[in-house]
SENU-612581 format. One record per residue (C-alpha): residue in three letters; x, y, z. Coordinates in Angstrom, 3 decimals. Example, Ala and Ser with C-alpha at 12.3 -4.5 7.8 and 13.67 -1.06 7.14 Angstrom:
SENU-612581
+-----+----------+----------+----------+
:   r :        X :        Y :        Z :
+-----+----------+----------+----------+
: ALA :   12.300 :   -4.500 :    7.800 :
: SER :   13.670 :   -1.060 :    7.140 :
+-----+----------+----------+----------+
This chain:
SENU-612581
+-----+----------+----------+----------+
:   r :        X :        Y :        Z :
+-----+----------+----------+----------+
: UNK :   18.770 :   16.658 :    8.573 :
: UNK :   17.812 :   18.640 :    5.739 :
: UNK :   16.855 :   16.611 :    2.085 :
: UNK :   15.754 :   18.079 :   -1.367 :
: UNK :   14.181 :   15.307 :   -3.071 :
: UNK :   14.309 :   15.514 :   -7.194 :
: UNK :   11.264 :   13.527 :   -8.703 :
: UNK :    9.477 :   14.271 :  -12.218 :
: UNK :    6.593 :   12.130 :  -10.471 :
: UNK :    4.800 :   14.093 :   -7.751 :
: UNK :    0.695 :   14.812 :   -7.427 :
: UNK :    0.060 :   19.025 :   -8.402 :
: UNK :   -3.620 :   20.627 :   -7.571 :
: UNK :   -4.636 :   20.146 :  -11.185 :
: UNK :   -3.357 :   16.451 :  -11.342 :
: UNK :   -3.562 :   15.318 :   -8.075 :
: UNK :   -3.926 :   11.589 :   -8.720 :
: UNK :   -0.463 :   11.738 :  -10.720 :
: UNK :    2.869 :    9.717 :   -8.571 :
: UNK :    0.994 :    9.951 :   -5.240 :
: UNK :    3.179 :    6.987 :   -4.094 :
: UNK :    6.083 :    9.461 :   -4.297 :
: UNK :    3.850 :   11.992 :   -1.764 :
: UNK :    3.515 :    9.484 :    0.352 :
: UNK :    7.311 :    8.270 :    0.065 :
: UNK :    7.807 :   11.995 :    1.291 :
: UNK :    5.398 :   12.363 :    3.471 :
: UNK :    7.447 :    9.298 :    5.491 :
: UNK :   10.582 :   10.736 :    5.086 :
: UNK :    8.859 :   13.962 :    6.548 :
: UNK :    7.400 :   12.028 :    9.699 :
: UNK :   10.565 :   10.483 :   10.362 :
: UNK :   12.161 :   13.873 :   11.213 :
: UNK :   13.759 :   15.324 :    8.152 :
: UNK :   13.181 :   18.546 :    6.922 :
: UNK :   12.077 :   17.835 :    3.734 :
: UNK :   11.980 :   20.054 :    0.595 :
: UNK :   10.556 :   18.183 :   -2.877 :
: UNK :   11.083 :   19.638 :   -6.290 :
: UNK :    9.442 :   18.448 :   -9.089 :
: UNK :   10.468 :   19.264 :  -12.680 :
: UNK :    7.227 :   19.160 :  -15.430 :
: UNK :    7.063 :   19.975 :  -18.817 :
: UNK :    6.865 :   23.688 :  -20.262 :
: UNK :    4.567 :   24.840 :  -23.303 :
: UNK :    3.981 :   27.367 :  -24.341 :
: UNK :    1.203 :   29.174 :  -23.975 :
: UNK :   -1.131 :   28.441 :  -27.407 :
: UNK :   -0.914 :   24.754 :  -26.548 :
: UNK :   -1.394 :   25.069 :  -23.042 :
: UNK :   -5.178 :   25.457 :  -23.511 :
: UNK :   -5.605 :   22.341 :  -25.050 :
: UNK :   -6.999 :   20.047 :  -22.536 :
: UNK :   -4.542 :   17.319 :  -21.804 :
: UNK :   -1.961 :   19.538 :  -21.968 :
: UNK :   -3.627 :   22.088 :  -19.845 :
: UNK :   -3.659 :   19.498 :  -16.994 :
: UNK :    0.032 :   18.811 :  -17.227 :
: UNK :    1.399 :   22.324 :  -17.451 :
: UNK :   -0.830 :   23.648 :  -14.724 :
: UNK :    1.314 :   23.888 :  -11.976 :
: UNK :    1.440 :   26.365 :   -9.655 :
: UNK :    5.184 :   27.861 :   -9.038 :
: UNK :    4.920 :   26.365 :   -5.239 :
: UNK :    2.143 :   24.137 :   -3.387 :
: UNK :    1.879 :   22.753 :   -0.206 :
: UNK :    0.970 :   18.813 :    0.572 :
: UNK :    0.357 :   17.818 :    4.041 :
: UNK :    2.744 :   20.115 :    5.429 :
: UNK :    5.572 :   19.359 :    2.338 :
: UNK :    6.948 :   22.219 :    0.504 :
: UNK :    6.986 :   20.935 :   -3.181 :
: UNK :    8.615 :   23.784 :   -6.061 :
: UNK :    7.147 :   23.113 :   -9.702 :
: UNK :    9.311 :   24.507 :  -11.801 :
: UNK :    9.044 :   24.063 :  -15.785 :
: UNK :   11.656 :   22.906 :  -18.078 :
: UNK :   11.402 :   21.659 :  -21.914 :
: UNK :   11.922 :   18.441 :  -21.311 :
: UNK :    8.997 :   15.894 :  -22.804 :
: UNK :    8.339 :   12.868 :  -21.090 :
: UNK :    6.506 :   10.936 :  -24.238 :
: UNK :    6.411 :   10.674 :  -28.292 :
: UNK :    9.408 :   11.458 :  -30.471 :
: UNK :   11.398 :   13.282 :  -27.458 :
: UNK :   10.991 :    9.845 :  -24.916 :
: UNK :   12.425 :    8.392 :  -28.035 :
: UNK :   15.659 :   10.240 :  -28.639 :
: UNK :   16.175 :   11.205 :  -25.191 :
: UNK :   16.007 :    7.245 :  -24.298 :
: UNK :   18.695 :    6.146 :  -27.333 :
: UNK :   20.797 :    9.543 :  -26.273 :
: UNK :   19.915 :   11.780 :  -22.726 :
: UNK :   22.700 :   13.551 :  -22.827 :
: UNK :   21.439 :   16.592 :  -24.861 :
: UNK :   17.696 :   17.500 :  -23.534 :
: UNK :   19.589 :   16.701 :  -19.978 :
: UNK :   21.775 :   19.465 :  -20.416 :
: UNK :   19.270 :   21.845 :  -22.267 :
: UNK :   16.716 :   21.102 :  -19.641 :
: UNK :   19.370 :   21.724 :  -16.314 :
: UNK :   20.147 :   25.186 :  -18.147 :
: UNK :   16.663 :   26.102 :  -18.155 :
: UNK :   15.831 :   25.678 :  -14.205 :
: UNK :   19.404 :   26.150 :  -12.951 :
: UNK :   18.696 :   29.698 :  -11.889 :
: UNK :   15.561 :   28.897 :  -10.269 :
: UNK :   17.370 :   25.679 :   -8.563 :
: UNK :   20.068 :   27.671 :   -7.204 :
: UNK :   17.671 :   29.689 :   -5.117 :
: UNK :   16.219 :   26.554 :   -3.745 :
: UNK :   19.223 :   24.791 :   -2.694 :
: UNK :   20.490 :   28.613 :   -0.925 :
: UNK :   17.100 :   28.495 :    0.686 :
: UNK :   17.457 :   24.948 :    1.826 :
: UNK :   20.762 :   24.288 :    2.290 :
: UNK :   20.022 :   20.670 :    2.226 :
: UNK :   22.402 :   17.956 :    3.862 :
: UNK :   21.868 :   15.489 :    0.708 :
: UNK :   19.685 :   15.414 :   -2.271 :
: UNK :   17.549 :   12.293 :   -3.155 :
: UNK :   16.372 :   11.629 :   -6.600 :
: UNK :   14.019 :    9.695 :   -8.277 :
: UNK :   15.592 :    7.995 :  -11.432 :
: UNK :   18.891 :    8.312 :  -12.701 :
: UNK :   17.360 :    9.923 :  -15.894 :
: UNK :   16.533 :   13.123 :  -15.468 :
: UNK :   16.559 :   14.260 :  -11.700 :
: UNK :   19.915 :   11.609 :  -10.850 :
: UNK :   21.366 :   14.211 :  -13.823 :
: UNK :   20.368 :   17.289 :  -11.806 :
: UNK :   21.697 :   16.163 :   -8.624 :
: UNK :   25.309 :   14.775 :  -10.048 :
: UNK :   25.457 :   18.315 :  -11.098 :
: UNK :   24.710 :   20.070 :   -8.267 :
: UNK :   27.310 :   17.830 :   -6.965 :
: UNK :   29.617 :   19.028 :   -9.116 :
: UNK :   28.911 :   22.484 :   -8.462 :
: UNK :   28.552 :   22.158 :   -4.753 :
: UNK :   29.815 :   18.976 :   -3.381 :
: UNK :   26.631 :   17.798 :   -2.216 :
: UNK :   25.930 :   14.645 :   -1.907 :
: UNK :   23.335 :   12.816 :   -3.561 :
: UNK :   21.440 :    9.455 :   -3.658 :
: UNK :   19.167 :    8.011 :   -6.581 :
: UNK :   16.228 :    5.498 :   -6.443 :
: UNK :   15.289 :    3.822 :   -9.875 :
: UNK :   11.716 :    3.298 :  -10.059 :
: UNK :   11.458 :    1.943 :  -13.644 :
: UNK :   13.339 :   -1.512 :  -14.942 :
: UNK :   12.980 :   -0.382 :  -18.770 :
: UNK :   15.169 :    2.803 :  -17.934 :
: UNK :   17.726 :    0.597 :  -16.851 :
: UNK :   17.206 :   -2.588 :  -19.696 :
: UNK :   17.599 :    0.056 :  -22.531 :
: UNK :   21.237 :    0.646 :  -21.603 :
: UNK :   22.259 :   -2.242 :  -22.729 :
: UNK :   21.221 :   -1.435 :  -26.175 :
: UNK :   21.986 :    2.351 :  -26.333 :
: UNK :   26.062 :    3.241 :  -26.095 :
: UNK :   24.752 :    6.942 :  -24.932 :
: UNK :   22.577 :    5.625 :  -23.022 :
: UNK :   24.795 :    3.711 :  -20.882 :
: UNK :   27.508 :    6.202 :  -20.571 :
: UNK :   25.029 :    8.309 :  -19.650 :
: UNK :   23.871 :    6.563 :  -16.551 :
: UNK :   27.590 :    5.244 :  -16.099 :
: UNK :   28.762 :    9.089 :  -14.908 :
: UNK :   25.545 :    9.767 :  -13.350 :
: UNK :   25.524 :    6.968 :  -11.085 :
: UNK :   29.706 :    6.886 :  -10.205 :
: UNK :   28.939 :    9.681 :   -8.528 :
: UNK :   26.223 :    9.222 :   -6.299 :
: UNK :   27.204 :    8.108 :   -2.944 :
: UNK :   24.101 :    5.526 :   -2.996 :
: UNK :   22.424 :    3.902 :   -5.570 :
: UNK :   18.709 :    2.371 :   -4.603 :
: UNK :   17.243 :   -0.885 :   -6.605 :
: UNK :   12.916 :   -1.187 :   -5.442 :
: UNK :   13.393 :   -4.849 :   -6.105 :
: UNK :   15.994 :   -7.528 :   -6.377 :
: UNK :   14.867 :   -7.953 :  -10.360 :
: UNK :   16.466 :   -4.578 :  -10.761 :
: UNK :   19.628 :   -4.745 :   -9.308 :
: UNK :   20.425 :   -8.114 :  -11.022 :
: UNK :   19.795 :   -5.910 :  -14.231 :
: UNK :   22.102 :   -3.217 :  -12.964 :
: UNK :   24.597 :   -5.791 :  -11.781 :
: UNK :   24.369 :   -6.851 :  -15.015 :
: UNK :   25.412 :   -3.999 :  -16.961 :
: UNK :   27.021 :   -1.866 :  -14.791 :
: UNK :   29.299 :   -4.310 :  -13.292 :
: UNK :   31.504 :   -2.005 :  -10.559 :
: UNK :   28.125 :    0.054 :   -9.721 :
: UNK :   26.766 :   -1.352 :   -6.117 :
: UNK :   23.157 :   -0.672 :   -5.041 :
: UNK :   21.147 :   -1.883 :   -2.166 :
: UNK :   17.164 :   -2.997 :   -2.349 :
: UNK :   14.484 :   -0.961 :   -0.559 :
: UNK :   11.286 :   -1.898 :   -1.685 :
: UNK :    8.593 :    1.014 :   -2.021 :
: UNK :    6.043 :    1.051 :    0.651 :
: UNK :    2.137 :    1.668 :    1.027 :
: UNK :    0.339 :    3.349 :    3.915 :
: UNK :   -2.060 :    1.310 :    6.299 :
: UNK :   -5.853 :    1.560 :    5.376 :
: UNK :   -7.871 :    2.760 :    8.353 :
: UNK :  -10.657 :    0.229 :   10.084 :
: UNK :  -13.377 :    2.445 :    9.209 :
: UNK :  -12.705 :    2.493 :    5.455 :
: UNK :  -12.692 :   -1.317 :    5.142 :
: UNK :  -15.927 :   -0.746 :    7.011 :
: UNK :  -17.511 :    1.262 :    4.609 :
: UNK :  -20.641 :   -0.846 :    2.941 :
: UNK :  -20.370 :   -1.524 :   -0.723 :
: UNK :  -23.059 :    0.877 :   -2.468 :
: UNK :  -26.270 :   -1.402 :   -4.357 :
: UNK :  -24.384 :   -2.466 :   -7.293 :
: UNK :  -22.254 :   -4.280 :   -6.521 :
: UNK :  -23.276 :   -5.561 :   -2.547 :
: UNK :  -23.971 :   -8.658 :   -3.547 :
: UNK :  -21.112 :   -9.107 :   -5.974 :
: UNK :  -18.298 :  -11.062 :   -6.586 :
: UNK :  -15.729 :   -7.934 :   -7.525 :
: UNK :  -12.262 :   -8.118 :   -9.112 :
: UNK :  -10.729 :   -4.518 :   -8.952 :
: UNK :   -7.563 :   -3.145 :  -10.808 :
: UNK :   -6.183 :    0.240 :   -9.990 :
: UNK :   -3.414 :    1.344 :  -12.253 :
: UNK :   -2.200 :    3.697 :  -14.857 :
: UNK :   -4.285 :    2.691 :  -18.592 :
: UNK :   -0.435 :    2.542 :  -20.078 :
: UNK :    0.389 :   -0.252 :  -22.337 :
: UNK :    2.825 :   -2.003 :  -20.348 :
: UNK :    0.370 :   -2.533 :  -17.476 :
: UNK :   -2.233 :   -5.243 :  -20.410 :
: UNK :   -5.230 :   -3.944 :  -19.263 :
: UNK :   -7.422 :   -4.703 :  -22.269 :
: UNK :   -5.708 :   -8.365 :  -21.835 :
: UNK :   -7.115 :   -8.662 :  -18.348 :
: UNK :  -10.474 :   -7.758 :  -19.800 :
: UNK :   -9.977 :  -10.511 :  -22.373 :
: UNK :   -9.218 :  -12.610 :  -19.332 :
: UNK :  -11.922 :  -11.818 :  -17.016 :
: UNK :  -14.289 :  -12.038 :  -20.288 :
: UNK :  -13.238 :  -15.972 :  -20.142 :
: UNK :  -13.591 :  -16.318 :  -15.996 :
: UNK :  -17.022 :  -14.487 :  -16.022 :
: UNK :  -18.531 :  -17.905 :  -18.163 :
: UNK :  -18.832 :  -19.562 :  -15.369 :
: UNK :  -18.935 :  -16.857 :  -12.413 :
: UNK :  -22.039 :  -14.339 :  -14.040 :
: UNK :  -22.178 :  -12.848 :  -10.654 :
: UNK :  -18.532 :  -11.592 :  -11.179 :
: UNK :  -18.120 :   -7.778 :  -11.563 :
: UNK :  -14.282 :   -6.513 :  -13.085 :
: UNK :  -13.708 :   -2.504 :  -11.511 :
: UNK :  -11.223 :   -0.802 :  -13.604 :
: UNK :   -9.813 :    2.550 :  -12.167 :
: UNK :   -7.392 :    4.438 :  -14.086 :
: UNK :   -7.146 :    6.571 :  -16.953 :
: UNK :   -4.404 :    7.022 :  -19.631 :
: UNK :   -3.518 :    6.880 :  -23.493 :
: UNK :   -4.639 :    2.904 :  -23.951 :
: UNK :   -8.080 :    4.548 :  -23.267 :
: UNK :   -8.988 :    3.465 :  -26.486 :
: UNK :   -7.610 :    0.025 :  -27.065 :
: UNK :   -9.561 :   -0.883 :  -23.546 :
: UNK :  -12.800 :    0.529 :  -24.287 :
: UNK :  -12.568 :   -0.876 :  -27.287 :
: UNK :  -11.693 :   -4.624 :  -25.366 :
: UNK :  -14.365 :   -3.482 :  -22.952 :
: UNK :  -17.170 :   -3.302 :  -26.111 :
: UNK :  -15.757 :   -6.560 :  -27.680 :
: UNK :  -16.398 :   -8.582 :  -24.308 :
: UNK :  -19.613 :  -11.153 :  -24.000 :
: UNK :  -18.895 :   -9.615 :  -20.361 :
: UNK :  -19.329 :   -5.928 :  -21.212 :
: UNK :  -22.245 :   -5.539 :  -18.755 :
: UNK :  -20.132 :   -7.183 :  -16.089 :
: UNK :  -16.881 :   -4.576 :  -16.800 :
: UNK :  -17.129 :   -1.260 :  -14.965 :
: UNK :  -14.558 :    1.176 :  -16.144 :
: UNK :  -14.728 :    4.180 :  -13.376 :
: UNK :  -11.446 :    6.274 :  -14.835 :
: UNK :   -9.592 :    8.365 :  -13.039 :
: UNK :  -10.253 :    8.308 :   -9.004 :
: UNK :   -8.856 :   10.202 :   -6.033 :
: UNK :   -6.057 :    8.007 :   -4.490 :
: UNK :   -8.465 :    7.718 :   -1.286 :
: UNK :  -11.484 :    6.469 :   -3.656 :
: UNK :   -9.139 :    3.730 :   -5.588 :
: UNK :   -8.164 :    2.416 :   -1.761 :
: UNK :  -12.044 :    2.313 :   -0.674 :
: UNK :  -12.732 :    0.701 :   -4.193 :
: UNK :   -9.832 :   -1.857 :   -3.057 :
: UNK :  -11.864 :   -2.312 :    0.212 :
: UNK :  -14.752 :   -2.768 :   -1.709 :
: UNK :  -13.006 :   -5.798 :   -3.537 :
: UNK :  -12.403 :   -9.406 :   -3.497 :
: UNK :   -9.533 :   -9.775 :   -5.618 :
: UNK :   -7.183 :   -7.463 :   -7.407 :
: UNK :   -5.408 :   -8.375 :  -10.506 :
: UNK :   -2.761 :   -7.001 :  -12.615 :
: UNK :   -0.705 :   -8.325 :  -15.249 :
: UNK :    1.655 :   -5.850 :  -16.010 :
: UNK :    5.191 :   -6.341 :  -17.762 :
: UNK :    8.442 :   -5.459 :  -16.143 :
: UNK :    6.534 :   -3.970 :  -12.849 :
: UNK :    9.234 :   -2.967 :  -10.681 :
: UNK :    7.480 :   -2.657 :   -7.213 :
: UNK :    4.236 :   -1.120 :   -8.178 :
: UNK :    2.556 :    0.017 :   -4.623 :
: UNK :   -0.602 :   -0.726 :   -5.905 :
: UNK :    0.329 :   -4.762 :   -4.781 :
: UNK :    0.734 :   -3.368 :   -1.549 :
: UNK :   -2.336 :   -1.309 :   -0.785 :
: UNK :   -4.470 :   -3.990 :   -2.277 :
: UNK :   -2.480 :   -6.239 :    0.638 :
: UNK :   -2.972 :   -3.176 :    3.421 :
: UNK :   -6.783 :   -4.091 :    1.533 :
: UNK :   -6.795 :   -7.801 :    2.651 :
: UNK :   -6.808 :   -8.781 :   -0.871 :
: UNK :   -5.718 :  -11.799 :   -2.792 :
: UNK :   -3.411 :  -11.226 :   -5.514 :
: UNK :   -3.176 :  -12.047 :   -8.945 :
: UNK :    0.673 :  -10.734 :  -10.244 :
: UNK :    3.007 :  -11.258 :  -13.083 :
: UNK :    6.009 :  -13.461 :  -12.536 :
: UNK :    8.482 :  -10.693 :  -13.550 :
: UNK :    6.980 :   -8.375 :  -11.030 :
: UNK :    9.188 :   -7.099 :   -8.525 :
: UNK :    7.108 :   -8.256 :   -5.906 :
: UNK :    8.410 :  -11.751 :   -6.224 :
: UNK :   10.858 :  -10.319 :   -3.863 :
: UNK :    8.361 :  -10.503 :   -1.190 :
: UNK :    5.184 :  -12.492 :   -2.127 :
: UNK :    4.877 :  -16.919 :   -3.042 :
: UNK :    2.612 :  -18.190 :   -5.839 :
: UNK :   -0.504 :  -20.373 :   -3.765 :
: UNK :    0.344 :  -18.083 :   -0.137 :
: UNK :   -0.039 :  -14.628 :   -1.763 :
: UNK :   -2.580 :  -15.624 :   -4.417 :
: UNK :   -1.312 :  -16.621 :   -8.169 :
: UNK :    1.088 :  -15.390 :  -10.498 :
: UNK :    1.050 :  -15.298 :  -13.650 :
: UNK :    2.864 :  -14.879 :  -16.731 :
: UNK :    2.387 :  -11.012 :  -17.776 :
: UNK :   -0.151 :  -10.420 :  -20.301 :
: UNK :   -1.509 :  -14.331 :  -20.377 :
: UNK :   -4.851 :  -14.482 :  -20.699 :
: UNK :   -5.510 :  -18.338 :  -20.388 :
: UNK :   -3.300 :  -18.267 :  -17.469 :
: UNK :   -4.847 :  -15.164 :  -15.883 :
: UNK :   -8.796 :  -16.683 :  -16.886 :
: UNK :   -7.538 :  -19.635 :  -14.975 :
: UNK :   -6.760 :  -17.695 :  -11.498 :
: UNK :   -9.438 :  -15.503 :  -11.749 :
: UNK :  -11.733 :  -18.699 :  -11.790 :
: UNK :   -9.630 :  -20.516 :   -8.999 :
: UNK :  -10.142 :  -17.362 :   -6.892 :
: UNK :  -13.911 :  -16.686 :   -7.684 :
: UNK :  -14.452 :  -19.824 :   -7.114 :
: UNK :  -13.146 :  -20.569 :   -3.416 :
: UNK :  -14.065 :  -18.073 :   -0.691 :
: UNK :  -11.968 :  -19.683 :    1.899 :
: UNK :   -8.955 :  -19.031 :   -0.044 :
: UNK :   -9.830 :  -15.595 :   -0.602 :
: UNK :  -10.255 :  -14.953 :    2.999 :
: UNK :   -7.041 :  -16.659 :    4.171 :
: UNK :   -4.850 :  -15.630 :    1.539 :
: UNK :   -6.054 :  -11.788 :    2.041 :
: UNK :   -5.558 :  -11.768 :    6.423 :
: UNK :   -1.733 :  -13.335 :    5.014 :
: UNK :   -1.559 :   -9.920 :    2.721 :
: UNK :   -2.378 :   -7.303 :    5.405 :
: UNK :    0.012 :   -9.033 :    7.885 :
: UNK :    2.779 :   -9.287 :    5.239 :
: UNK :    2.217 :   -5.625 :    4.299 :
: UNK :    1.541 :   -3.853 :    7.498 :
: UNK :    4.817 :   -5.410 :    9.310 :
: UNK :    7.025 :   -4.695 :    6.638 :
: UNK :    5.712 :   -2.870 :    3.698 :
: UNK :    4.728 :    0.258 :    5.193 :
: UNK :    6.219 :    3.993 :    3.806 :
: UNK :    7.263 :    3.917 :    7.259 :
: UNK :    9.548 :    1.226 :    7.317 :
: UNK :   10.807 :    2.798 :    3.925 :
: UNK :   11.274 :    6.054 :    5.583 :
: UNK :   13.665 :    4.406 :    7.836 :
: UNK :   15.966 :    2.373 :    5.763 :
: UNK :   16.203 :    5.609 :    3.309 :
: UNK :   17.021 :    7.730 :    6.538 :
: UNK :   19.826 :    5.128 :    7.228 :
: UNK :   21.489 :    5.715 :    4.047 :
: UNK :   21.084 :    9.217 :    4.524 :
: UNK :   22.980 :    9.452 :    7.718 :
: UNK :   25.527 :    6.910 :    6.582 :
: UNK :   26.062 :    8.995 :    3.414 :
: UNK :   26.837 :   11.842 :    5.821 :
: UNK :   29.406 :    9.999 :    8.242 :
+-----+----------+----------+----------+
């Protein structure tokens, strides 16, 4: 079976810590015997701004690179993924959709002739789902979509373009994928004759030897609370420094490990300064995907207390970690994981709440070591890319019978 997955999220050499859970989505799919192509659509500039540092690391892409044996295309469009174009394109996608399919069909064409692939899987309805219903309408192939992001799907409620938008996208996919049962209530909800099914996203198992790695001097003899995400605002990271700042009162031998970089930079180091904890508050930035799983490893909690997570793998490889959890109740996860087994949820972005885990969990070892061997068994029976690979390779063959 031959796939061309569309994503707008996939690692590149110059950002290689950028949607690695959609490598290793493909990198499944691969193992489980499909010849696999990936393209990924980034932004074009042009070339005075390209120089400029943040930009630089976004735009350079090389026109093909290959990732563990994966084929992935880059190939550029002017399509703007933040600022004033998010905006519009979010109240109204219709336009930069069309603008930005003219400006890779040619190159797209030549990919899909090269390919010749069986069915084309895409990653959001908005922009690659657009892509692939039309190449559907230009070649009949057939295509399914997995939504990643609950906002995406929310804001069609509120925008009439918006909607219609993702009304003719999705009519003609021959599958529509929800990550979490949160999601496809929302879907259900607006789009009342579209039908989806629920695969959650997966994580891969951590190796023995990395869990046996010691913890360097600094933190050996530490009581260490990691969180490993994306410094975006929706994920309240400067709230769970506001929280920790509260827990650490009582538990000076905690340590908080923040890893992740992102445009809240500045509101968090500015939390991170404002703490009584600030010694106690490590903030590491951006890390190789293999050095945020040792850091898990290194850990004895993780928190996050993100709004509207829709299955963020991050839950899961701190599980494949052995790690108690502390999660927000609207989390996708809530699919899979019980408040007092899993850990403790908590309202997103509470800081009394979160304080209040943090201290329960610092506080009893016993529960941290029971509550992480239930993690790793939940996660490596039934959260693995693995098992993802196969229930997306069943809706690929049943999309071709």
């Amino acid at each position: 079976m031959r796939v061309m997955m569309l994503t707008h999220t996939f690692p590149s050499p110059a950002n290689p810590t950028f949607g690695v859970w959609a490598l290793r989505q493909a990198a499944a799919i691969a193992r489980a015997g499909v010849d696999l192509r990936v393209i990924r659509f980034t932004p074009w500039f042009p070339p005075g701004v390209r120089t400029l540092p943040w930009f630089r690391r976004v735009a350079e892409c090389p026109r093909s690179h290959r990732f563990e044996g994966i084929e992935v295309q880059y190939l550029k469009w002017p399509l703007y993924p933040a600022g004033l174009p998010k905006w519009q394109s979010n109240a109204n996608p219709w336009l930069q959709a069309e603008i930005s399919y003219a400006f890779v069909q040619r190159s797209l064409m030549r990919q899909v002739e090269a390919l010749k692939p069986d069915v084309i899987y895409a990653h959001h309805t908005w922009v690659s789902g657009y892509v692939a219903f039309r190449l559907n309408q230009l070649m009949g192939i057939p295509y399914v979509i997995t939504d990643h992001a609950v906002r995406e799907i929310e804001d069609c409620a509120t925008f009439r373009a918006r909607r219609t938008f993702f009304q003719e996208v999705q009519g003609h996919a021959a599958r529509m994928v929800d990550v979490a049962q949160p999601m496809q209530k929302i879907r259900r909800s607006i789009f009342r004759d579209v039908e989806s099914v629920v695969i959650h996203n997966g994580a891969d198992t951590i190796p023995d030897e990395m869990r046996r790695v010691p913890r360097p001097a600094d933190i050996r003899d530490r009581l260490v609370i990691s969180c490993v995400a994306s410094w975006v605002p929706l994920k309240g990271i400067s709230k769970l420094v506001e929280a920790f700042s509260v827990a650490a009162e009582k538990f000076p031998n905690a340590i908080l490990r923040l890893v992740g970089d992102g445009p809240e930079r500045p509101r968090i180091m500015a939390a991170v300064r404002a703490s009584p904890a600030r010694q106690m508050i490590h903030a590491l930035g951006s890390l190789p995907h293999q050095r945020a799983l040792q850091e898990m490893c290194w850990s004895d909690i993780f928190a996050m207390i993100s709004k509207g997570e829709a299955f963020g793998g991050v839950f899961t490889e701190a599980m494949m970690a052995g790690l108690p959890l502390i999660w927000p109740l609207d989390c996708g996860h809530n699919d899979v994981l019980v408040d007092g087994v899993n850990g403790i949820r908590v309202p997103p972005w509470d800081v009394p709440s979160t304080a209040a885990a943090l201290q329960n969990l610092l506080g009893d070892a016993d529960l941290r070591r029971k509550t992480g061997l239930v993690n790793r068994e939940l996660a490596e029976k039934s959260l693995t890319w693995d098992a993802t690979a196969q229930n997306m390779l069943a809706i690929f063959r049943d999309v071709l019978r």
